[in-house]
Legacy VTK file of the C-alpha trace (Angstrom):
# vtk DataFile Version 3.0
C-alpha trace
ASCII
DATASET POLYDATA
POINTS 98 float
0.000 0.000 0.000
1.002 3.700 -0.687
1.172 6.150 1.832
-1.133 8.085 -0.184
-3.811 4.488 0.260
-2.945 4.702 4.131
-3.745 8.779 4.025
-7.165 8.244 2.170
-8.272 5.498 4.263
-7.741 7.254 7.564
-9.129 10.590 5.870
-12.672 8.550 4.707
-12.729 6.490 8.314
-12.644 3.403 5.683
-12.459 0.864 8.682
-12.486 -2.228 6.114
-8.854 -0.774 3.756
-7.736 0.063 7.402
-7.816 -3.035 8.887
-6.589 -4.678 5.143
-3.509 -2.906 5.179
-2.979 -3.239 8.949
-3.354 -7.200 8.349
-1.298 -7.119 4.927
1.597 -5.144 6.915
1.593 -8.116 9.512
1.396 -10.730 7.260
4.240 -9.612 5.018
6.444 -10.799 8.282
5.963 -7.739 10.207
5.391 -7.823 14.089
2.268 -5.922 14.608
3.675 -3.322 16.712
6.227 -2.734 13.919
3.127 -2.736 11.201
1.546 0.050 13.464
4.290 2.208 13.927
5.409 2.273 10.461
1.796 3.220 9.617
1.736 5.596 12.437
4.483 7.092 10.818
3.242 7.903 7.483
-0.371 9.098 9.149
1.780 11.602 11.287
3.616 12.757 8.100
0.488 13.547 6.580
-1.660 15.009 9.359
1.330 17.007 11.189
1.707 19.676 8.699
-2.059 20.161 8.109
-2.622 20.424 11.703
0.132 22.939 12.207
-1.190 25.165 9.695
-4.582 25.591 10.884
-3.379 25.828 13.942
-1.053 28.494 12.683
-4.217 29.937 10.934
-6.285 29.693 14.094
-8.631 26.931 12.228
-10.028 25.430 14.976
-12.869 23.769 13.020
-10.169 21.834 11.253
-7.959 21.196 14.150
-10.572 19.226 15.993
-11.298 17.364 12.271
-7.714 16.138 12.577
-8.087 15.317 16.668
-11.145 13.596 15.678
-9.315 11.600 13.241
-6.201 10.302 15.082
-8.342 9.927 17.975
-10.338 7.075 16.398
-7.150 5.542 15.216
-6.893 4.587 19.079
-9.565 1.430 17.957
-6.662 -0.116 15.627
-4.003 0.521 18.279
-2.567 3.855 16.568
-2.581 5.971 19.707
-2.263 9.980 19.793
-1.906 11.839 22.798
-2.661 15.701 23.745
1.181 16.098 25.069
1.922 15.372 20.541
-0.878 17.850 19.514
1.106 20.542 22.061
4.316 19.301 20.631
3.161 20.067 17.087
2.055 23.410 18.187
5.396 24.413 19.568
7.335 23.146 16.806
5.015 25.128 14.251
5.757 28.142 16.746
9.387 27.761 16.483
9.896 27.032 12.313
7.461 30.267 12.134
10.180 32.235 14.529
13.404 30.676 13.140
LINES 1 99
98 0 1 2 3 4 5 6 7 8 9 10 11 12 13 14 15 16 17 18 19 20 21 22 23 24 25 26 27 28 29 30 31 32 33 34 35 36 37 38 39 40 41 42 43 44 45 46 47 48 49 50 51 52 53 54 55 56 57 58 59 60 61 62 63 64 65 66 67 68 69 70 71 72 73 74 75 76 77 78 79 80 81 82 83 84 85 86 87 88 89 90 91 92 93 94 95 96 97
């Protein structure tokens, strides 16, 4: 699967491709923690940046779409915390001031 497949999944809540490429990751000899952070990975790659803009642009509207998002990633075992949301925040912060 493409990151771009993993993206559009998570973006449409498409709980059937999720849980596809979840078991497809594991059964190409992946542990399933290892399967979940990889895909953890690419959702954060996607989701960071478009949650530091709005929150940049003082969208909140959109950044409790992308809360709502990673928070229901929690039922596959891709957890997001607050203390990451705050962490984006202050790194958006910082690239804005360097």
């Amino acid at each position: 699967y493409s990151s771009f497949d993993v993206v559009h999944a998570v973006d449409t809540n498409n709980d059937i491709v999720i849980r596809q490429i979840i078991d497809d990751k594991v059964q190409n000899s992946e542990t399933k923690d290892k399967a979940l952070s990889s895909l953890r990975a690419t959702i954060t790659r996607y989701y960071k940046p478009l949650y530091q803009k709005a929150w940049l642009a003082k969208d909140t509207a959109e950044q409790k779409r992308i809360q709502l998002i990673l928070a229901g990633l929690r039922q596959y075992g891709i957890k997001y915390t607050g203390d990451e949301m705050v962490a984006w925040k202050k790194a958006a912060k910082k690239d804005l001031e360097s």
